[in-house]
N, C-alpha and C positions, 0 to 999 in steps of 0.2 A: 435769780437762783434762790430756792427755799434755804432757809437757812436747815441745820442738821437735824435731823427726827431726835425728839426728846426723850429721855428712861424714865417713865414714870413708877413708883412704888406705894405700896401699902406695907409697912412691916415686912416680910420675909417673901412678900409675892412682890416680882421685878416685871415691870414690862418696858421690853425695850424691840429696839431694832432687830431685824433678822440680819444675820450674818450667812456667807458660805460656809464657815464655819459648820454652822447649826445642821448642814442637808443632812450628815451622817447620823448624828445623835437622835434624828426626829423623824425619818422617814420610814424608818421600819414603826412607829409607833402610829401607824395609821390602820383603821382597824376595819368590822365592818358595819359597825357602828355610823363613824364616820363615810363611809359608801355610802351607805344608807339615805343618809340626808344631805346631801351636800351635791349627791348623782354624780359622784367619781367613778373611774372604770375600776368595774370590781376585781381585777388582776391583782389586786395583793400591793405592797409596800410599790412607790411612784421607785420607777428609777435614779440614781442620783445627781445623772443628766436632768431629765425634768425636774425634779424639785428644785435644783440647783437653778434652771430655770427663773422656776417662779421666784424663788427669794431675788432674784434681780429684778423680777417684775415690783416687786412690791418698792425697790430701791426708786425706780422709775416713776411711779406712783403717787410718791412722798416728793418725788424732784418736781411734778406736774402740777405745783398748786398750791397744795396738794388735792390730789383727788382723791387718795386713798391713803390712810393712816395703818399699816399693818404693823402689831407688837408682836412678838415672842411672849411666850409669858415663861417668868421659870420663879420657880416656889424652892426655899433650900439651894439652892446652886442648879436644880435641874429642869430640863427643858419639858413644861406640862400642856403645852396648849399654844392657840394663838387666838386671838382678837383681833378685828377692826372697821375702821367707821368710815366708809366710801361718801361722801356727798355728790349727793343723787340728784341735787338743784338747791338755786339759792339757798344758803344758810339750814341746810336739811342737810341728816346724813342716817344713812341705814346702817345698823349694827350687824355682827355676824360673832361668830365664836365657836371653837370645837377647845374641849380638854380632852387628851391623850387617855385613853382606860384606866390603865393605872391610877391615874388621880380623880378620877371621877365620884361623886359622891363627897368631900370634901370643902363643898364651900368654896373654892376656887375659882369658878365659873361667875359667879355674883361678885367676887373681890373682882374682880378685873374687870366683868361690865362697866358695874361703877366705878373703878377707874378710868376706863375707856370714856363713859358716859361725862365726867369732871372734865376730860381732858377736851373733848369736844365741845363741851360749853365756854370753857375757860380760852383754850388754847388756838380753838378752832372757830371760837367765836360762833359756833351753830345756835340758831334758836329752837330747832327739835330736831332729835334722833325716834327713830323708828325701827321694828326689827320685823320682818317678816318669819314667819313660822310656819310649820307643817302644824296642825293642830294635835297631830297625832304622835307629834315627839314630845311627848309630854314632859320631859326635864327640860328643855328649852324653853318651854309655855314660862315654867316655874322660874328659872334665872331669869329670864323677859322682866316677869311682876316682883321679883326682891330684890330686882337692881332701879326699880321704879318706875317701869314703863309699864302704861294701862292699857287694855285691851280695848281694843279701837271696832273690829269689826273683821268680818270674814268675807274673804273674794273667794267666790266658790269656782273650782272647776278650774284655775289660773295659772298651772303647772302641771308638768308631768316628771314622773318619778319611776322609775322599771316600766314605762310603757304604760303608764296608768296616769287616769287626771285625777291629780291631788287641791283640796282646799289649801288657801293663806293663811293664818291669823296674822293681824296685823296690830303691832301694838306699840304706843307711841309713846312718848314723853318731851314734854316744852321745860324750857330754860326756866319758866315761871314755878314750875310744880314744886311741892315741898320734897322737902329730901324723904327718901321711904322709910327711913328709921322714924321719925316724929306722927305723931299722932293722926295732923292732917293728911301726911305724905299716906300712909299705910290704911287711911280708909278711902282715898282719892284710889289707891290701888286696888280695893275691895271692894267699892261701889261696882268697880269698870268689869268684873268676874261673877257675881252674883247674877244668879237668875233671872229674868225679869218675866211675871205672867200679866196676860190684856185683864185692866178690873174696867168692868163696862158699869155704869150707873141706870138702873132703868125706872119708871112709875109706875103706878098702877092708879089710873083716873077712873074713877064710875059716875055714871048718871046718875039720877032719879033709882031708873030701873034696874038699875045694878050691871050694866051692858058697862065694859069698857074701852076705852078710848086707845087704837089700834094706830100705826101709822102705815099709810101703805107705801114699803117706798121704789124707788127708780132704778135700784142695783140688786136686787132678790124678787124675788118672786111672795116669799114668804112676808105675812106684815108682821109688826113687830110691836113692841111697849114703845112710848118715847124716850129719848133717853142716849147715849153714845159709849165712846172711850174714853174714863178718864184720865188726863192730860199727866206728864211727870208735872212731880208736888200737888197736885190739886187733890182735893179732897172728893170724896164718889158724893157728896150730897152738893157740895158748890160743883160739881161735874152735871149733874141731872139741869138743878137753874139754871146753868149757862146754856145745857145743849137745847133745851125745850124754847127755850127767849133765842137763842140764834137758830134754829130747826124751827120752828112753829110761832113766833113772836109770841108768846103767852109768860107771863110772870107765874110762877107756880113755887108752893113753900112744902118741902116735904114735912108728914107729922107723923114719921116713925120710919124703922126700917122692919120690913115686911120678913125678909128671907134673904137670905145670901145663899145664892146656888154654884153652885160649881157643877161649868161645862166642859167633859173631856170633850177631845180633838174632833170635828164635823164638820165633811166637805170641804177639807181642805182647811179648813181653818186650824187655827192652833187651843188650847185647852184655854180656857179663861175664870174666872171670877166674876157674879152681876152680884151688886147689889142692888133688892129692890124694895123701894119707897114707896109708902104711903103717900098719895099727892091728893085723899079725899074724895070728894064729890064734886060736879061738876053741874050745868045746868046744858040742855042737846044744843044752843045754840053756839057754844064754845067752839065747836070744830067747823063750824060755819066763819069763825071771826079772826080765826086764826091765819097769820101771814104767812104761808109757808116757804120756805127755802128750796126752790124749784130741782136743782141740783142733786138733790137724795129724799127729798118727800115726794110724792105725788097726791096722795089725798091722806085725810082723816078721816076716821070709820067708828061710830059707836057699833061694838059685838055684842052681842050675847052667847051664851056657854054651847051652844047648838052651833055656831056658826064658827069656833074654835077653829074643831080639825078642818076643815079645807083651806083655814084663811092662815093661819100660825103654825112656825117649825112646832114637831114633835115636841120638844123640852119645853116651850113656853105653853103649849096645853096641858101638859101636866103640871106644870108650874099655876098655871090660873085656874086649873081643877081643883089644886090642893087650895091654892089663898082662899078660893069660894068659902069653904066650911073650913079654916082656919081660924079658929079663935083667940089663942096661947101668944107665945112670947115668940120674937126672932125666930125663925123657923131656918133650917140650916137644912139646904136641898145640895143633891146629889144628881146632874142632867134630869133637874125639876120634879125628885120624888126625895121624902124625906128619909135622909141617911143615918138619922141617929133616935 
């Protein structure tokens, strides 16, 4: 038998056990707010039969393991909300939480996560909690990230909500993480929200004759500079070295940055960042000696400026139109025409 469900507190916010007690004082306090996200029947206040219900449920819950940890929460003496931490499978538990209108906007919602979240580390022995979200309940995104859980990623399509499929966000937190007030804790929480854009590294080789060095490869149609995605932490110039020695076995040392273009969204792709490099001169038997990576190259090509548009996406012809009589400093392109 579990031993008795614990009253956990923060200063004047109590979370405890639900009582029958509580059906009356709490059940007209359901709003449509709470419909909303939770996909209750939208009939208005639960009856005191059902509610009364459930609070036995959650007694049953706590007796089972527990499988499921449900508090009350009450701030001052009164009833505001409720919390709790279901374990979903080993040592994992998912978070949940509604505060009542009246208190909403108050800070209340994060005093209690985080207490929820301590008590499931501490109490519960979890090594991560996780909360799933509608992405689109945007106060819940927000108490998810000040109670210290990071944004993990989105299941798309994975719920339905009034008849409609809804996105997840899913955002998690390990027993390791720093606490979110401290320095580490609160950028471990910002890194996981910021934006992230593709910065690709590419070169620009030329011959003798000034033709350059094209890759033709095995997943587009279009050829392309040599060059890739640079990797998280890597830098876009040790990005270029590594892709060109594992793509094409060739040792190449960039001597300048040429232009940084910025490409909005094409064919499905998403907008990106190229940084392109100087990689020099070259001599024509180089792309004869090169080991290619059969899997996304299929040949090397010296071009010339005539042979551009049928062989290269639109952007990278404008982009080799302009380096051609480019003489000046960094050139800063805009889908490979200069923006400033």
């Amino acid at each position: 038998m579990s031993a008795p469900q614990p009253t956990l507190r923060d200063g004047d916010l109590v979370l405890r056990p639900w009582q029958h007690s509580d059906v009356e004082a709490t059940r007209h306090l359901h709003d449509a707010e709470m419909t909303r996200w939770f996909g209750l029947p939208a009939a208005g206040a639960p009856s005191a039969e059902r509610h009364g219900d459930w609070v036995e449920q959650t007694h049953t819950e706590w007796a089972d393991g527990p499988a499921k940890a449900t508090f009350l929460c009450e701030w001052g003496g009164q009833p505001v909300g409720s919390v709790d931490v279901r374990v979903a499978e080993e040592r994992v538990g998912v978070l949940s939480w509604a505060i009542y209108a009246p208190f909403r906007q108050k800070g209340l919602a994060v005093r209690a996560v985080r207490l929820l979240v301590r008590f499931a580390f501490d109490e519960l022995g979890l090594a991560r909690v996780e909360a799933h979200v509608n992405p689109l309940n945007r106060a819940s995104v927000r108490t998810a990230l000040r109670s210290g859980l990071r944004r993990e990623g989105l299941l798309r399509g994975n719920t339905s909500l009034s008849d409609e499929r809804h996105d997840t966000l899913v955002l998690g937190r390990v027993r390791e993480d720093p606490e979110p007030d401290t320095r580490e804790g609160f950028i471990g929480i910002l890194n996981s929200t910021l934006p992230t854009k593709r910065s690709i590294a590419q070169g620009v080789l030329r011959n003798a004759r000034g033709d350059v060095l094209l890759c033709e490869l095995t997943y587009k149609a279009e050829w392309d500079l040599p060059g890739g995605v640079v990797d998280p932490s890597e830098s876009p110039a040790a990005c270029l070295v590594r892709e060109v020695r594992e793509e094409l076995g060739l040792d190449v040392t960039p001597r300048g940055l040429l232009a940084v273009n910025w490409l909005p969204p094409w064919r499905g792709w998403t907008d990106a960042t190229v940084f392109v490099f100087d990689l020099g001169r070259a001599p024509d038997d180089l792309a004869a000696d090169a080991a290619l990576e059969p899997r996304e190259i299929r040949a090397l090509h010296w071009c010339g400026e005539e042979e551009l548009e049928e062989r290269v996406a639109p952007y990278n012809q404008r982009l080799l139109a302009f380096l051609a009589t480019h003489t000046g400093p960094t050139a800063y392109l805009e889908d490979g025409l200069p923006a400033l």
